[in-house]
Backbone and ligand atoms as CSV (ligand in chain L), in Angstrom:
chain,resi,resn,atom,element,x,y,z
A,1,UNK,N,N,43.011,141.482,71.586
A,1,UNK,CA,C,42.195,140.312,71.187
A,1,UNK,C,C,43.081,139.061,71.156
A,2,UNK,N,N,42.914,137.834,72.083
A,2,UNK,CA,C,43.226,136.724,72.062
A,2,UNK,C,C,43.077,135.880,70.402
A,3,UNK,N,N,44.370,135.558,70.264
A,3,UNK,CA,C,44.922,134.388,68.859
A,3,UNK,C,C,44.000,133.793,68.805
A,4,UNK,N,N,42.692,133.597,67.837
A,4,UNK,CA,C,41.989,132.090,67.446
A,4,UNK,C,C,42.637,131.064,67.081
A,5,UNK,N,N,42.924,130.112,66.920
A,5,UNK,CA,C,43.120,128.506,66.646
A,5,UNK,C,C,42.249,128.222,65.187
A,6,UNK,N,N,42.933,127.724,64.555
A,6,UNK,CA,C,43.235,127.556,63.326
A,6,UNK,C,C,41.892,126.357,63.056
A,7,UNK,N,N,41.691,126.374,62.037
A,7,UNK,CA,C,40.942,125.153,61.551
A,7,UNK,C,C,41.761,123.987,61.931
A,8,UNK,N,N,42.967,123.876,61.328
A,8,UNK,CA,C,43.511,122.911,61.498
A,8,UNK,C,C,44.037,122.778,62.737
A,9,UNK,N,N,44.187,123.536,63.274
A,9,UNK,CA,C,44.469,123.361,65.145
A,9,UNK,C,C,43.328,122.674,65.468
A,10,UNK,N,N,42.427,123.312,65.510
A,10,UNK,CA,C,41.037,122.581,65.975
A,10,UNK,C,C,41.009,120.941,65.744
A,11,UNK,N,N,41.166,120.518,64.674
A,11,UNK,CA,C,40.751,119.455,64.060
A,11,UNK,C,C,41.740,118.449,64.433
A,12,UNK,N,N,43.087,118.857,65.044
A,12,UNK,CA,C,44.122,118.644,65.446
A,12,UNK,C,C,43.911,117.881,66.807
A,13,UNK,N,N,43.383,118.846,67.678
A,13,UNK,CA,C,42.558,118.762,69.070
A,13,UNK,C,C,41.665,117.888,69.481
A,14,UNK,N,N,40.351,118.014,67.966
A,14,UNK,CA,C,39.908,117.520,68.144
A,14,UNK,C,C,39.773,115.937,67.703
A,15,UNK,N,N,40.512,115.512,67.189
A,15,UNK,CA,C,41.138,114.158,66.534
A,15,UNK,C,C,41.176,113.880,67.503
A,16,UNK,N,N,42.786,114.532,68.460
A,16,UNK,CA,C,43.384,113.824,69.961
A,16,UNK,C,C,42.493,113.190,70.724
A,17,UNK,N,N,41.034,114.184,70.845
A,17,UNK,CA,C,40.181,113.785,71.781
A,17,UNK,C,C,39.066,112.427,71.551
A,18,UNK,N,N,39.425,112.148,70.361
A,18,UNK,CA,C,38.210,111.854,69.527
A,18,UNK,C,C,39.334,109.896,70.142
A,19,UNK,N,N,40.683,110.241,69.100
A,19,UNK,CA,C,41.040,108.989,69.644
A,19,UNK,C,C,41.114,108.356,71.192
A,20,UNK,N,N,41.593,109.514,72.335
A,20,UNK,CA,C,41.468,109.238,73.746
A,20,UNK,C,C,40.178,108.316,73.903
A,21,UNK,N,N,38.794,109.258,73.401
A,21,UNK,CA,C,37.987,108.180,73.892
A,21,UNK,C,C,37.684,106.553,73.293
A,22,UNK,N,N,38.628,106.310,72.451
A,22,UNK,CA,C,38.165,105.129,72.148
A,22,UNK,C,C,38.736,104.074,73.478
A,23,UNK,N,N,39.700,104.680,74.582
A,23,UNK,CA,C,40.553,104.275,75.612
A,23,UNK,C,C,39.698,104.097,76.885
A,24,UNK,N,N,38.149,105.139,76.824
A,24,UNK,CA,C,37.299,105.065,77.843
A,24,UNK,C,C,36.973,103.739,78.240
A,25,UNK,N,N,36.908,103.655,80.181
A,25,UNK,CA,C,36.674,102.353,80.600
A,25,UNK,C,C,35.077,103.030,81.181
A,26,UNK,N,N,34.482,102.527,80.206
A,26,UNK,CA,C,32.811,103.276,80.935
A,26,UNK,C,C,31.849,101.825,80.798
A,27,UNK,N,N,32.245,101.126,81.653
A,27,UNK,CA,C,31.052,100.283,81.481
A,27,UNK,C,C,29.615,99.939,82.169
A,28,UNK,N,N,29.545,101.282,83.130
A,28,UNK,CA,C,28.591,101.043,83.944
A,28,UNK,C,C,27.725,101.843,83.156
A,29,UNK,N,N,28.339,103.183,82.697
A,29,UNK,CA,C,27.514,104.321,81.716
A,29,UNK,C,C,27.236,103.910,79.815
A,30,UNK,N,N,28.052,103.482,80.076
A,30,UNK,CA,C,28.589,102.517,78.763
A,30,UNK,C,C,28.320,104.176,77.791
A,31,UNK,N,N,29.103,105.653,78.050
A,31,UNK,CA,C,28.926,106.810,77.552
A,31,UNK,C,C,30.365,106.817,77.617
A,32,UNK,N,N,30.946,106.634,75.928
A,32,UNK,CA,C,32.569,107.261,76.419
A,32,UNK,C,C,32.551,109.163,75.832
A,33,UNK,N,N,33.398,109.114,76.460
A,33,UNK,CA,C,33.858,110.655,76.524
A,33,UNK,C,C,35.604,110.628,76.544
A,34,UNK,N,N,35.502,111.718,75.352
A,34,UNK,CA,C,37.747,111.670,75.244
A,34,UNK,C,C,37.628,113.364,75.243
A,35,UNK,N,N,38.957,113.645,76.031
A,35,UNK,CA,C,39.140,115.213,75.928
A,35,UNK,C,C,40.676,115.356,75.471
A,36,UNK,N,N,40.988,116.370,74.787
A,36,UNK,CA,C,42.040,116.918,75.005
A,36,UNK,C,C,42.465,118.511,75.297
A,37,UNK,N,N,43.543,118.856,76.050
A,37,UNK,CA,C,43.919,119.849,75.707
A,37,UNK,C,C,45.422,120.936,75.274
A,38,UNK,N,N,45.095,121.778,74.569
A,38,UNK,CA,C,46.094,122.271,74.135
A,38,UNK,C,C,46.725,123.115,74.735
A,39,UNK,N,N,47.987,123.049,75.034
A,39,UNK,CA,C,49.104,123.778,76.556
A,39,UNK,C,C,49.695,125.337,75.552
A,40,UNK,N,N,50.069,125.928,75.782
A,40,UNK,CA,C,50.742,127.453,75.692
A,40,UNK,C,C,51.603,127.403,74.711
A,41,UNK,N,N,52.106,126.102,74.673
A,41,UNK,CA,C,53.027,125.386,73.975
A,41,UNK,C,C,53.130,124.716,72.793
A,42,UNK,N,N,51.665,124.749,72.739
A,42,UNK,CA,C,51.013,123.497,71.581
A,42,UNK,C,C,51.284,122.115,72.079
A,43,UNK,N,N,51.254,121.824,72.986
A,43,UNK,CA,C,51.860,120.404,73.191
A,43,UNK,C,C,50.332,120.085,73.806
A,44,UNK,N,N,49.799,118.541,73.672
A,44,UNK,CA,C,48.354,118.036,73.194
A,44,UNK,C,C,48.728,117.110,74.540
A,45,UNK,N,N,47.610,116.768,75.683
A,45,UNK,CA,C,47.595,116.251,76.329
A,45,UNK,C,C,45.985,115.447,76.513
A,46,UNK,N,N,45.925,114.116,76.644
A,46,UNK,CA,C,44.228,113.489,76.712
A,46,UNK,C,C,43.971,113.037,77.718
A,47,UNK,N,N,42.685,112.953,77.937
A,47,UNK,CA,C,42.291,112.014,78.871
A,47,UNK,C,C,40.715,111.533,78.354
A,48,UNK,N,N,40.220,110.225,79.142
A,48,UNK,CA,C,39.010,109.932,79.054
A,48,UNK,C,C,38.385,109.346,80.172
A,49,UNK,N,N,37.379,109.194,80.020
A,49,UNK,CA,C,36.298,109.066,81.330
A,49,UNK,C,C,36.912,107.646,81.529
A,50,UNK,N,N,36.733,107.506,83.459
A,50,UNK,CA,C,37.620,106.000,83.757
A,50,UNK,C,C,36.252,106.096,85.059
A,51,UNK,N,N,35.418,105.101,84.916
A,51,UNK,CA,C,34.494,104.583,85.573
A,51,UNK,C,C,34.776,103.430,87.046
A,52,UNK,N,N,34.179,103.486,87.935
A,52,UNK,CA,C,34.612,102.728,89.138
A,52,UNK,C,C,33.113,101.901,89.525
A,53,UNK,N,N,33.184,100.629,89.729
A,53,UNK,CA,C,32.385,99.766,90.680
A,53,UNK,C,C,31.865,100.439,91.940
A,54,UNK,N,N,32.178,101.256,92.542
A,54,UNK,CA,C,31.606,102.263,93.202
A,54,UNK,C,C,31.534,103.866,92.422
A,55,UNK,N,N,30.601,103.750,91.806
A,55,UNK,CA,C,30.053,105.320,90.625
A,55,UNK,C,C,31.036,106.163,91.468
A,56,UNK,N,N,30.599,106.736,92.522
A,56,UNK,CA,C,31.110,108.281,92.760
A,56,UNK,C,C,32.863,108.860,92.405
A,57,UNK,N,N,33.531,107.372,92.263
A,57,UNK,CA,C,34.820,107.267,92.380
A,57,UNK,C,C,35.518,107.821,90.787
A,58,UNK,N,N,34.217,107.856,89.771
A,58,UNK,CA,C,34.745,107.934,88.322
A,58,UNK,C,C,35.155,109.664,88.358
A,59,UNK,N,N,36.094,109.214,87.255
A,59,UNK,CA,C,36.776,110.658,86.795
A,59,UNK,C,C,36.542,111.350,85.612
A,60,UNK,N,N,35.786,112.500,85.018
A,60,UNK,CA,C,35.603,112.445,83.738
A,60,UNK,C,C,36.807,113.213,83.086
A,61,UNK,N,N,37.086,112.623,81.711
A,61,UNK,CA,C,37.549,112.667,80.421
A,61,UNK,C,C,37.989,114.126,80.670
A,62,UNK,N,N,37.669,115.123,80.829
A,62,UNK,CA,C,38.184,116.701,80.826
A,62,UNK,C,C,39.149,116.621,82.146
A,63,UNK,N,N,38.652,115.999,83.112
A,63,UNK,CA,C,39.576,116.383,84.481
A,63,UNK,C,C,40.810,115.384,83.716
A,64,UNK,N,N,40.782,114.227,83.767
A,64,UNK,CA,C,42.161,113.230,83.519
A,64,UNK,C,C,42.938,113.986,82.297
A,65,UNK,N,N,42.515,114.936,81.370
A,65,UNK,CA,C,43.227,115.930,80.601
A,65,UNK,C,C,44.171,116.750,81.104
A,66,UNK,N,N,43.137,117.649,81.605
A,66,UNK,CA,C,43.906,118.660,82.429
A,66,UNK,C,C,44.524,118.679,83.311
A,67,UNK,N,N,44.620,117.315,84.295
A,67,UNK,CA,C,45.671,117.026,85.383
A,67,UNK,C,C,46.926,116.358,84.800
A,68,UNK,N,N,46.943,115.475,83.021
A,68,UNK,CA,C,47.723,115.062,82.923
A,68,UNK,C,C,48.579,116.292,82.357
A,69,UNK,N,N,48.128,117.058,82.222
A,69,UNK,CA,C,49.355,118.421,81.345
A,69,UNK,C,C,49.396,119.396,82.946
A,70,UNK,N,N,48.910,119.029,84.200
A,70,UNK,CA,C,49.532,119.917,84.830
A,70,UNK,C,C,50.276,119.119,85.733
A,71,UNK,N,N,50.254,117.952,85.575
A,71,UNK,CA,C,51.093,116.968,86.343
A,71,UNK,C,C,52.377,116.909,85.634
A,72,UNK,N,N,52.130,117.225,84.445
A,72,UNK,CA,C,53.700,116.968,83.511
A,72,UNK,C,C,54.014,118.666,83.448
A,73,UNK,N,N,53.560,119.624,84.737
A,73,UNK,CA,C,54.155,121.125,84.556
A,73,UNK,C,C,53.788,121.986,83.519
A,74,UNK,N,N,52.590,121.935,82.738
A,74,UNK,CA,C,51.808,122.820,81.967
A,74,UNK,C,C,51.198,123.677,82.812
A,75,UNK,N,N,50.919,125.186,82.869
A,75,UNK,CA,C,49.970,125.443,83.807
A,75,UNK,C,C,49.437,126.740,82.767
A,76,UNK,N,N,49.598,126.730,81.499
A,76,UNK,CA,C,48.940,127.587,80.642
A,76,UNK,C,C,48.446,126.597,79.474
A,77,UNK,N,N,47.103,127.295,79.251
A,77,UNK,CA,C,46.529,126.469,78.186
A,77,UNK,C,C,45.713,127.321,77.291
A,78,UNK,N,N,45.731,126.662,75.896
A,78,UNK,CA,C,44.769,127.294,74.707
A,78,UNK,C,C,43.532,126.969,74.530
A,79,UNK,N,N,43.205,125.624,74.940
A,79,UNK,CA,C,41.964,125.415,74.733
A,79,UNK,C,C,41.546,123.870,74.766
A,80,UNK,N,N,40.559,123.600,74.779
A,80,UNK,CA,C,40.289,122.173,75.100
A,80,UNK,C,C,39.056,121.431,74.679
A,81,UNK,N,N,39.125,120.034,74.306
A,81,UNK,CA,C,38.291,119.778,73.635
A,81,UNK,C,C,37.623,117.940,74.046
A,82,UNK,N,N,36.274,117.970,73.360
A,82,UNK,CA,C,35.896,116.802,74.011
A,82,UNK,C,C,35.061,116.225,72.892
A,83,UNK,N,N,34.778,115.303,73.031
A,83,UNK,CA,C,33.967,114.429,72.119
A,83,UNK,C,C,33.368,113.534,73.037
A,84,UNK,N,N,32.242,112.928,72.300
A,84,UNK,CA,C,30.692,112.265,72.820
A,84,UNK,C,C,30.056,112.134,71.545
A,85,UNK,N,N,29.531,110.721,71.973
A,85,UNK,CA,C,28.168,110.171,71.030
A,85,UNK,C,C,26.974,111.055,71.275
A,86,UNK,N,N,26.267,111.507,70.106
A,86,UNK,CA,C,25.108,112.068,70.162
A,86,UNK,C,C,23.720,111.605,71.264
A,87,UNK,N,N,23.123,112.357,72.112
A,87,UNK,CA,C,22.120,112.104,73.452
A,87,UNK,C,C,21.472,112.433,72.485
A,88,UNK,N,N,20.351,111.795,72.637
A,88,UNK,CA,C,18.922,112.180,71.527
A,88,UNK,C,C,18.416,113.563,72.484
A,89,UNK,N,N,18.179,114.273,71.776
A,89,UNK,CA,C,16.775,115.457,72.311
A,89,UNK,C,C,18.048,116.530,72.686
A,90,UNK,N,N,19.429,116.163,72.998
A,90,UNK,CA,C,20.931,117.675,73.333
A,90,UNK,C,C,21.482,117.456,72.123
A,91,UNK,N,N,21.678,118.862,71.854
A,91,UNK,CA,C,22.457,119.186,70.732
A,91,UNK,C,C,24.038,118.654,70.624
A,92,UNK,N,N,24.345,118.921,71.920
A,92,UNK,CA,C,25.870,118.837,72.346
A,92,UNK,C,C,26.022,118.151,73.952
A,93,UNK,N,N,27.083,117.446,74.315
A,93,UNK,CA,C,27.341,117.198,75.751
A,93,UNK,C,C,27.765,118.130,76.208
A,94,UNK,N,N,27.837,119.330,77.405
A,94,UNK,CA,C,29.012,119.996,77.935
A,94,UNK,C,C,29.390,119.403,79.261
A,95,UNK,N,N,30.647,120.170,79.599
A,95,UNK,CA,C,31.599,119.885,80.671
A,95,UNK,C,C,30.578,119.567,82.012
A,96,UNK,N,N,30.823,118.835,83.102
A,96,UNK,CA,C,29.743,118.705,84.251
A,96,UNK,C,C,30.678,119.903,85.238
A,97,UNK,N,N,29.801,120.401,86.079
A,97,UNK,CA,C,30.314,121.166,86.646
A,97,UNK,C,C,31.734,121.058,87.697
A,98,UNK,N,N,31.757,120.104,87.661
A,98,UNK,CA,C,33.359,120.235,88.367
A,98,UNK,C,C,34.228,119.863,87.828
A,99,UNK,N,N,34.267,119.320,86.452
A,99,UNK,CA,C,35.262,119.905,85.583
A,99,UNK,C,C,35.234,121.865,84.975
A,100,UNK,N,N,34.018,122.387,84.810
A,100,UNK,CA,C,34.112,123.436,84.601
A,100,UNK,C,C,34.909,124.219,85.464
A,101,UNK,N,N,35.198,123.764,86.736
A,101,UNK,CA,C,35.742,124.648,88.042
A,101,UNK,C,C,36.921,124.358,87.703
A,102,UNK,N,N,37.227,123.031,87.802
A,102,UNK,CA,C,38.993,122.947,87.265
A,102,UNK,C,C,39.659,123.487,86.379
A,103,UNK,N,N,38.988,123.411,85.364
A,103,UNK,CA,C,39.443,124.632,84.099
A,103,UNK,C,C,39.417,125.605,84.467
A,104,UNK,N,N,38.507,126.215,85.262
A,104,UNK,CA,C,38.977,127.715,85.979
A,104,UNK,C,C,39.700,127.675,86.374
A,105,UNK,N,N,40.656,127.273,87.140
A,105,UNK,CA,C,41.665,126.741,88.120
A,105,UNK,C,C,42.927,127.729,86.965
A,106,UNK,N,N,42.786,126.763,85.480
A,106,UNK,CA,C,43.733,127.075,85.160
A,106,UNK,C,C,43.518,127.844,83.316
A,107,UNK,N,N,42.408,127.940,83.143
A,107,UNK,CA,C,41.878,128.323,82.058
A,107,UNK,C,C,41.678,130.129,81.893
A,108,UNK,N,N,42.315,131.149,81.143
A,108,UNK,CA,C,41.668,132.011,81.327
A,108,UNK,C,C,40.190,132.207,80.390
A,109,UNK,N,N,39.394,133.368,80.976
A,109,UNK,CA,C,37.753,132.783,80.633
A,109,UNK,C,C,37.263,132.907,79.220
A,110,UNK,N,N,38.296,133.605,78.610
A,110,UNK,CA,C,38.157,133.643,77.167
A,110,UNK,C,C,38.398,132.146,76.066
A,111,UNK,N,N,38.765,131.346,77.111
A,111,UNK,CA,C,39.402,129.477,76.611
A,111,UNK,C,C,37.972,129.457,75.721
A,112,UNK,N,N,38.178,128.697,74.303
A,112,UNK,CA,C,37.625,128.140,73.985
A,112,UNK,C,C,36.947,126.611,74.428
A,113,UNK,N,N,35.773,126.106,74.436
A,113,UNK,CA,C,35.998,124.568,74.526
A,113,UNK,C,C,35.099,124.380,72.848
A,114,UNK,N,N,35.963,123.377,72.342
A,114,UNK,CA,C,35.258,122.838,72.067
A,114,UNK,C,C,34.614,121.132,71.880
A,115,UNK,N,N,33.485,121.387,71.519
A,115,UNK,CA,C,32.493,120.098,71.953
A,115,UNK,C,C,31.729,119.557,70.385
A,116,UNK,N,N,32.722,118.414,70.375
A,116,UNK,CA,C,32.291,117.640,69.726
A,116,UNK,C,C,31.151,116.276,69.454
A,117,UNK,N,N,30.279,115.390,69.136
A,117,UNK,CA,C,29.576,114.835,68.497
A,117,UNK,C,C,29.489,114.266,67.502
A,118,UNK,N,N,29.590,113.066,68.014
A,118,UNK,CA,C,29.457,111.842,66.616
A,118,UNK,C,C,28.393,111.339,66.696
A,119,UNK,N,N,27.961,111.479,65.045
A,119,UNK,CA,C,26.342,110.813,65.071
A,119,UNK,C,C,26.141,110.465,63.447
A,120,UNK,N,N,25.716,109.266,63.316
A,120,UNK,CA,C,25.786,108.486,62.197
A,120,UNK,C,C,27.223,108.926,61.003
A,121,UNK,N,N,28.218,109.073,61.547
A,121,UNK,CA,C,29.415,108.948,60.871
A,121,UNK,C,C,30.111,110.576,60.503
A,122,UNK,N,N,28.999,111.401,61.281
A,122,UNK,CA,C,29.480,112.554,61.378
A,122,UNK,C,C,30.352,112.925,62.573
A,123,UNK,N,N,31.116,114.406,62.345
A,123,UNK,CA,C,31.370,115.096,63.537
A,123,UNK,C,C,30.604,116.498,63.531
A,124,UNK,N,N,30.459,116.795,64.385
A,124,UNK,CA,C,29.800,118.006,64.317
A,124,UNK,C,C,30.645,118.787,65.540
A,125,UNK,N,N,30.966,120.114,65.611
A,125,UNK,CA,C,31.901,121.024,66.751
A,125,UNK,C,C,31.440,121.752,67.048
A,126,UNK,N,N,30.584,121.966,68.106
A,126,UNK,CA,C,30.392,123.045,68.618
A,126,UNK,C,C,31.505,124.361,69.589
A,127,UNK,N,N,30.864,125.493,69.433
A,127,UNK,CA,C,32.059,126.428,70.349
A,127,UNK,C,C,31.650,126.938,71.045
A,128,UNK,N,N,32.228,127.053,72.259
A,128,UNK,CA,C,31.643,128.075,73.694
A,128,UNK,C,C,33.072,128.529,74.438
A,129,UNK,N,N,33.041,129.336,75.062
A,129,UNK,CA,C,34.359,130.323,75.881
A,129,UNK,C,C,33.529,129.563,77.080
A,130,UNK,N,N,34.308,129.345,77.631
A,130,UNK,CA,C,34.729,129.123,79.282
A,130,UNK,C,C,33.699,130.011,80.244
A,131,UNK,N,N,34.422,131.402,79.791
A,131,UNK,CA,C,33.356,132.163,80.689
A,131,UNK,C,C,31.834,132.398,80.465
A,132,UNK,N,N,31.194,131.278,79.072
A,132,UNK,CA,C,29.844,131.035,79.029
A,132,UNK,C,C,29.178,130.131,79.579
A,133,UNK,N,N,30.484,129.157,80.053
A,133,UNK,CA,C,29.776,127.946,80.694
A,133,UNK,C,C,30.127,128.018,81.872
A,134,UNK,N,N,30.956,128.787,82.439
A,134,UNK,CA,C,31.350,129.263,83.915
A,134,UNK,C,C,31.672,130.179,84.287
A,135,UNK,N,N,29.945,131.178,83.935
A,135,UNK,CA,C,30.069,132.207,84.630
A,135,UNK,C,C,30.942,133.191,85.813
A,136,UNK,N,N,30.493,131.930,86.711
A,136,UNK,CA,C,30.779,132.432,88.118
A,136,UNK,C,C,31.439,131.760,88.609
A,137,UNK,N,N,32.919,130.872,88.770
A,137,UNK,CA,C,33.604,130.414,89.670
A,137,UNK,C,C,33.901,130.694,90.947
A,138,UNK,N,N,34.063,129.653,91.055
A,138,UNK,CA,C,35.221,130.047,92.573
A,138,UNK,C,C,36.408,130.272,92.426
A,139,UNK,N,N,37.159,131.401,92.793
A,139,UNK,CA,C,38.048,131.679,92.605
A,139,UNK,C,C,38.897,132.588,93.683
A,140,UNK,N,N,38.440,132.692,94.679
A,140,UNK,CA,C,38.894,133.700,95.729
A,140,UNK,C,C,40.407,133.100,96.281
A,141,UNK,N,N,40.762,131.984,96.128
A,141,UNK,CA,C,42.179,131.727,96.402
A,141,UNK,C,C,43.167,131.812,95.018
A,142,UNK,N,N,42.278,131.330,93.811
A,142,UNK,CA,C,43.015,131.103,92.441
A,142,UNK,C,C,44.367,132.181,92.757
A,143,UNK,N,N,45.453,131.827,91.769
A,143,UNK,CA,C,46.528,132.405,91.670
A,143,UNK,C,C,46.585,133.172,90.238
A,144,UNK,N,N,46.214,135.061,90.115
A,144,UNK,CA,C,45.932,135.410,89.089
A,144,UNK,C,C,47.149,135.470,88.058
L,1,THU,N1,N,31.571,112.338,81.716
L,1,THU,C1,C,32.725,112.902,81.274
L,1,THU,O1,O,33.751,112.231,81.138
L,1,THU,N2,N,32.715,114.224,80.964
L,1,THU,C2,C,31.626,115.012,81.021
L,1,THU,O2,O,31.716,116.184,80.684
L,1,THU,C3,C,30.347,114.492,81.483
L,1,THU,C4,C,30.346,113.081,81.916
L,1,THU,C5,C,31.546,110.906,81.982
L,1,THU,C6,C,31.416,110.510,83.420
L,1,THU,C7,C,30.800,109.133,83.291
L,1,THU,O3,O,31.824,108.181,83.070
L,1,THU,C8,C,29.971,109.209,82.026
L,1,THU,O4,O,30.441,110.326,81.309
L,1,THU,C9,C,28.482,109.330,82.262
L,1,THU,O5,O,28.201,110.367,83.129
């Protein structure tokens, strides 16, 4: 059985992510989103959604995470986390699908995410494993 993460790990995580997004350049969506994640190591890496004058070009908040801890030579991770303003009528935001693939890339499927929500001065955390929100990857080249 894989180590759970601590309350205070969590809250740790999820802080990181919480401050990243105040860094979001989203002004076309005007939706920020901050992620972080936690390396093998404990060492905390963020990112947040960075929006482009031509839409298709934006990057979300989970990918600019996870490339900045594998660009700086992380390639094991504990878990990862995101924050978002409350969508009326969803409980929670999750990952869009091609960040879910990237985390496969380098996530094994037991990764926690978790998904945070701010709404009238709350946080609220939700939890899901990896392999609930990505079933089925692609993975036929991955390096096991
Ligand atoms: N976005 C993320 O950063 N992460 C997600 O999981 C979903 C969407 C960003 C992309 C875009 O800047 C904005 O949220 C609205 O889609």
């Amino acid at each position: 059985m894989k180590k759970q993460l601590t309350k205070q790990e969590i809250t740790r995580l999820v802080d990181a992510a919480q401050t990243a997004r105040e860094n979001s350049y989203s002004p076309y969506s005007k939706f920020k989103v901050g992620a972080a994640v936690l390396t093998s190591d404990d060492t905390i890496f963020c990112g947040t959604n960075i929006e482009n004058s031509s839409y298709g070009l934006t990057v979300c908040a989970e990918r600019n995470a996870i490339f900045a801890a594998v660009g700086a030579g992380h390639r094991r991770f504990k878990a990862l986390a995101l924050v978002t303003q409350k969508v009326p009528g969803e409980k929670f935001c999750s990952p869009c699908g091609a960040c879910r693939q990237v985390m496969s890339e380098f996530f094994p499927p037991q990764t926690p995410i978790y998904m945070a929500v701010l709404d009238k001065g709350q946080r609220i955390v939700y939890t899901k494993l990896l392999k609930e929100i990505m079933p089925f990857p692609f993975d036929k080249f991955t390096e096991k």
